[in-house]
C-alpha positions in Angstrom: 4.0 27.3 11.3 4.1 30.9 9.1 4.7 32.5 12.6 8.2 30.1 13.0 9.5 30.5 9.6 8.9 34.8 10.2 11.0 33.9 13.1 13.6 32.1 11.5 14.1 34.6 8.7 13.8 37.7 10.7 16.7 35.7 12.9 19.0 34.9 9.9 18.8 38.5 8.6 20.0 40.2 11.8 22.2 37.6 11.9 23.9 39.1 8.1 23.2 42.6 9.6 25.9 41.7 12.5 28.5 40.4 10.1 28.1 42.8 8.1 28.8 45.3 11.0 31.9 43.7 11.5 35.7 44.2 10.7 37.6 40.8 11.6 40.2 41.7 9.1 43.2 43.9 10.6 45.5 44.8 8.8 49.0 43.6 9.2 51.3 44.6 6.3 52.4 48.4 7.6 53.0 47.3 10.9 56.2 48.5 12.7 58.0 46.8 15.1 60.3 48.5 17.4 63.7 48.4 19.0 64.2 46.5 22.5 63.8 48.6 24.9 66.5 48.3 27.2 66.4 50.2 30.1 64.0 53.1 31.7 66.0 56.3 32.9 65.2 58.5 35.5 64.3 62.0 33.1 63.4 62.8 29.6 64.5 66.4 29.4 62.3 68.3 27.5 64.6 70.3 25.2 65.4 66.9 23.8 62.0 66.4 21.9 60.3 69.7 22.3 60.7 73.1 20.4 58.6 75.1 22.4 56.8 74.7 26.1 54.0 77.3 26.8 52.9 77.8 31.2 49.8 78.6 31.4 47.9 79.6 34.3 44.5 78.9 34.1 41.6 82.1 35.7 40.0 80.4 38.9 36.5 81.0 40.2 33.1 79.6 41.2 32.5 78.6 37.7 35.5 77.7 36.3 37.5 75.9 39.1 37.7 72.2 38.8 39.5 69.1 40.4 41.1 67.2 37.8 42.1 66.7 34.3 40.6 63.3 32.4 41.0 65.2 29.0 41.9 68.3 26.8 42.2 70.0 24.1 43.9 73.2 22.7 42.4 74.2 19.2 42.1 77.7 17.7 43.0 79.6 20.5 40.6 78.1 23.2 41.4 74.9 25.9 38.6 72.5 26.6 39.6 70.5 30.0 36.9 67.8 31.1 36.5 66.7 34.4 35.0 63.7 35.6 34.3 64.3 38.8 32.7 67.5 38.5 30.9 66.3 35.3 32.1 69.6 33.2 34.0 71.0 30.5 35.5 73.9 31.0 36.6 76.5 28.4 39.2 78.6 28.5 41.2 81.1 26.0 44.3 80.4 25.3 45.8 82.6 27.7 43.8 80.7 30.1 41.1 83.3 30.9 37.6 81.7 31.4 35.3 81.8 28.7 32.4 79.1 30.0 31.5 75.6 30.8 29.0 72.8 30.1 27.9 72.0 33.3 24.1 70.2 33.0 23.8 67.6 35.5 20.1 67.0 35.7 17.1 64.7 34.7 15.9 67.3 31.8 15.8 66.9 28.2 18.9 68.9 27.9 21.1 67.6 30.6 22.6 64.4 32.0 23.5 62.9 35.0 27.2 62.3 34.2 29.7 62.8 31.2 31.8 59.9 30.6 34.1 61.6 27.6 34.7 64.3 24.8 36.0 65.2 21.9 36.4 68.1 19.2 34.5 67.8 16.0 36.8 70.5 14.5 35.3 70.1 10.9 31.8 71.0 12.4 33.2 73.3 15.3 30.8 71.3 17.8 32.2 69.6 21.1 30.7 66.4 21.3 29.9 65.0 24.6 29.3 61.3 25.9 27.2 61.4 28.3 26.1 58.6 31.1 22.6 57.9 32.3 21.1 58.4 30.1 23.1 57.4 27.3 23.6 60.0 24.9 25.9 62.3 22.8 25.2 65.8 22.6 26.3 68.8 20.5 27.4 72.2 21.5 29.0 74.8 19.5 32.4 75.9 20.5 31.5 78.5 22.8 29.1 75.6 24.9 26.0 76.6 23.4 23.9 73.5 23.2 22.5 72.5 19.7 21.0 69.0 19.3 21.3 65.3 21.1 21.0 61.4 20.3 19.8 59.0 22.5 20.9 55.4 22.4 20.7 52.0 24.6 24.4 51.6 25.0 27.0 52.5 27.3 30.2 53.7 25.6 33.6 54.1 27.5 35.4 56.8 25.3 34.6 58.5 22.3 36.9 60.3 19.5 36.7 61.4 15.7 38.2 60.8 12.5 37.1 63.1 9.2 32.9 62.4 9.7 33.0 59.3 11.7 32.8 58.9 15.6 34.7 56.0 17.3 33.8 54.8 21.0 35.5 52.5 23.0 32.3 49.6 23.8 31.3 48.0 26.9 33.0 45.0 26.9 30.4 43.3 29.9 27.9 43.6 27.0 29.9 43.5 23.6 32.4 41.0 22.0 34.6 44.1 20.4 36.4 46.7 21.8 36.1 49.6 18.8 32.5 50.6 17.4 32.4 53.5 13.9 29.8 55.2 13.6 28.6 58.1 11.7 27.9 61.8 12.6 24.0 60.9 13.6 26.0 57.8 15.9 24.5 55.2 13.5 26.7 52.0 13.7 29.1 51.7 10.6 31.0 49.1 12.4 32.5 46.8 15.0 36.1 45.4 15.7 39.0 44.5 17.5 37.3 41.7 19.2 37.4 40.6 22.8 40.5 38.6 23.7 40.0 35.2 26.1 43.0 34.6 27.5 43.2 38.1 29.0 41.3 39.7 32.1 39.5 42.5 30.2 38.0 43.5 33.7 41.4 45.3 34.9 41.7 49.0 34.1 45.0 51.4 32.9 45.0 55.0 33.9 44.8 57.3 30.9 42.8 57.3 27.4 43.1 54.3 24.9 41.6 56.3 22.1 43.6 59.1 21.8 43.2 61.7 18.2 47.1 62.7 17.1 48.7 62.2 13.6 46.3 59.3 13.5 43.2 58.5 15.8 45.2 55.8 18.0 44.0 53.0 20.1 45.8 51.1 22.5 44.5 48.8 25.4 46.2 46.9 28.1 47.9 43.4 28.2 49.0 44.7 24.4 52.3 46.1 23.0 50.2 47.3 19.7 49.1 50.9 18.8 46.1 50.7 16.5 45.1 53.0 13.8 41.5 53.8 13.5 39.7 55.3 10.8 36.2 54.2 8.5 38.4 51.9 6.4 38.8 49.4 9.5 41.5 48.9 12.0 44.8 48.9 11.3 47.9 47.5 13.4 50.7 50.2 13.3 53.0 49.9 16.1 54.4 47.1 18.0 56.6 48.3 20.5 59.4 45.1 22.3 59.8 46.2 26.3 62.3 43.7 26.4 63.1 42.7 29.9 60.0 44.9 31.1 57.9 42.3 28.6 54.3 40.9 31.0 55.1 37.2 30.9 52.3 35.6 28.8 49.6 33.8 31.1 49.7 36.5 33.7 47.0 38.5 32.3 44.5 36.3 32.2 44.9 36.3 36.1 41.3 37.3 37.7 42.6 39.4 40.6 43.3 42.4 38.8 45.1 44.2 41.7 47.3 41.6 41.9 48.0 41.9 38.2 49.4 45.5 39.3 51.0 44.6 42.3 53.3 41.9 40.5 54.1 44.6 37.6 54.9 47.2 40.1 57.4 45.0 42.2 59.2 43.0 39.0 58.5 46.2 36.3 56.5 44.8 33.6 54.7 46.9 31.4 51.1 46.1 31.3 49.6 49.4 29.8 49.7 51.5 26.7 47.6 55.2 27.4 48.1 58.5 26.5 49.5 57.1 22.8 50.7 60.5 20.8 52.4 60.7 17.4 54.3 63.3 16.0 56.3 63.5 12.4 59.4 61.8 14.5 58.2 60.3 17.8 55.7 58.3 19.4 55.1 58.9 22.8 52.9 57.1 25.4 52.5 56.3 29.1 52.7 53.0 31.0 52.6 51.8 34.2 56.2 52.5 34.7 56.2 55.8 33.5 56.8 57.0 30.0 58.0 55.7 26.5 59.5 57.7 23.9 60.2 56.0 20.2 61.9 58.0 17.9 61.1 56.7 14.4 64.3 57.6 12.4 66.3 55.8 14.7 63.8 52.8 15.1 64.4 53.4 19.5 62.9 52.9 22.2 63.6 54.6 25.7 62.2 54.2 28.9 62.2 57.7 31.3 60.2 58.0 34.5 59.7 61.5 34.4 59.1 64.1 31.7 61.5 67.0 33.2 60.7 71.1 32.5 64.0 72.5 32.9 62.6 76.2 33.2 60.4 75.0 36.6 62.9 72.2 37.7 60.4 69.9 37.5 59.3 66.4 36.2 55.9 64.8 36.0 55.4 60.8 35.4 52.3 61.5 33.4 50.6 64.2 30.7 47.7 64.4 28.6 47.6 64.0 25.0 46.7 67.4 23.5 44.7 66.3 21.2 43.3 70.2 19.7 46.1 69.9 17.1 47.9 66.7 17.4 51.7 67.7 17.9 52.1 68.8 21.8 51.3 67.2 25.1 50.2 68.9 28.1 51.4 68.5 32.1 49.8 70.0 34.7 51.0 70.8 38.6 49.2 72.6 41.5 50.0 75.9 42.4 50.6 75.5 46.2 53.7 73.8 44.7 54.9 77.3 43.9 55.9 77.2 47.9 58.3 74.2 47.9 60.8 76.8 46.1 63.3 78.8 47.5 63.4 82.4 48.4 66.2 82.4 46.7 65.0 79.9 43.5 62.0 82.2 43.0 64.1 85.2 42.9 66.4 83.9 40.1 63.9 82.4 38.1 62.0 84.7 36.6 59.1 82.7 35.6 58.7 81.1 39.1 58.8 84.3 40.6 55.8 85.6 37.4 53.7 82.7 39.1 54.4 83.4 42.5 52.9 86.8 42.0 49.9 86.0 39.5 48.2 82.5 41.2 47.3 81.3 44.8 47.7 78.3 46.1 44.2 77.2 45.9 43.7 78.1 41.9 43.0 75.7 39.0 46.2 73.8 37.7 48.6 75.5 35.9 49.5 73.8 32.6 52.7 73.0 30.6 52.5 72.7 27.2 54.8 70.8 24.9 55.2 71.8 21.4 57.3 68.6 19.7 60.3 70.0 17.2 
């Protein structure tokens, strides 16, 4: 009988623990609702929104080379570019010579099998890395030197920072929120944003949800919302009105996912929020159909479906969130693209024809960076 009633108790207290870890309350009051967006153009030209745009070739070799760009960042003169596929993090100056990487796929005490995420603790200078099997964060100082690790028992999508706390995006097979705080020794602070029903929480969008800017944002598909994150709780900021491009309600609880996309693709609704970045006068972010620009003053929305460098003659329908310092984006294009040029383009273009004479085809990407005005 004492042995049921230890039970019982032991039950109801973990049971206070779990509220207690929890923010149900969002908060509504600040949010901002946008113009109708009403139709999506064929280029944003980047002198419109951006002051400066820095090329950057990046040094290729055994160590350094990698396949693709999942996220970066550009703080105090260094780029940190992760790689999933490769399981790195390369670092680069800013000039784009090679300074190292963290490269420790292994079964030791001081590696991992795969990374799933990163981000910059600049208040500590550490890179903090989520790492898969087994589950983990570990700390490196800025130059890749390891320092210190903590083990836990669950899988975490994404990971970002605001001031001393650490924000992951959870599992949601396993958890009934999307948004877990913690502290800098990844001890739960809390949970939020809780799972939705009517929506298939199975299908994927490309690009990062949590994303550090202005604000650490979070966005998530089958939602026009842009979320503000920070220790106090979870704040609804945005609310953005695609208009015509609006997902009809009840088609995202469908449970074949790839028929999801194919329906959006074919009719254009916008599914997807990624890649969310705010500046002192815009908010910018990708979607399925491309890219979305709000300008704050003027309470607009506009559609594009390419970001277009008019130096290179260019456009790309995606870029990465810089988030190093919180107020430029980043595209990035392979060099054997230097070959669709003219002769006669590379000769009159004095920056195609620098590139043309510094990279080879088969080098690391070559980055764009956007500095907003």
């Amino acid at each position: 009988m004492k042995y049921i009633q230890f039970i019982f108790i032991l039950l109801i207290l973990l049971g206070c623990n779990e509220k207690k870890n929890r923010v149900d309350k969002i908060i509504t009051d600040n949010t901002i609702k946008s113009g109708k967006l009403i139709s999506i153009e064929k280029t944003l030209i980047d002198t419109m929104i951006f002051k400066k745009v820095s090329i950057i070739p990046l040094e290729t070799n055994d160590e350094s080379l990698f396949q693709e760009i999942n996220r970066i960042s550009i703080s105090n003169g260094r780029i940190y570019i992760f790689d999933n596929k490769l399981d790195k993090i390369c670092i680069f100056d800013e000039k784009g010579k090679y300074i190292n990487q963290i490269h420790k796929v292994g079964q030791g005490p001081e590696e991992y099998i795969a990374i799933w995420d990163f981000c910059l603790d600049k208040k500590n200078n550490e890179i903090i890395v989520l790492c898969d099997r087994p589950y983990k964060i570990m700390r490196f100082y800025l130059d890749g030197t390891f320092i210190k690790q903590t083990a836990f028992s669950n899988l975490y999508n994404e990971i970002s920072i605001s001031s001393d706390y650490l924000f992951c995006q959870m599992d949601k097979l396993k958890e009934r929120d999307e948004i877990g705080c913690f502290d800098r020794e990844f001890h739960l602070f809390y949970k939020g944003l809780s799972l939705r029903n009517r929506v298939n929480n199975n299908c994927h969008s490309m690009g990062k949800s949590l994303v550090k800017s202005k604000k650490l944002c979070y966005t998530r598909q089958f939602d026009p919302y842009i979320y503000y994150l920070s220790k106090e709780g979870i704040e609804k900021k945005y609310k953005f009105d695609f208009g015509k491009y609006t997902l009809p309600e009840g088609l995202s609880y469908q449970e074949d996912c790839s028929k999801i996309y194919e329906i959006c693709s074919e009719r254009e609704y916008v599914y997807s929020i990624t890649n969310a970045v705010e500046s002192d006068k815009y908010v910018i972010f990708n979607t399925n159909l491309g890219i979305c620009l709000y300008e704050k003053e003027k309470n607009k929305l506009s559609g594009y479906k390419l970001l277009q460098n008019q130096s290179l003659n260019r456009g790309s329908n995606v870029f990465y969130p810089n988030e190093g310092d919180g107020n430029s984006i980043i595209t990035s294009f392979e060099p054997i693209s230097l070959s669709y040029y003219s002769e006669n383009t590379i000769k009159n273009n004095p920056i195609i024809s620098d590139l043309v004479k510094k990279v080879k085809s088969d080098d690391n990407q070559i980055l764009i960076v956007y500095e907003f005005k």
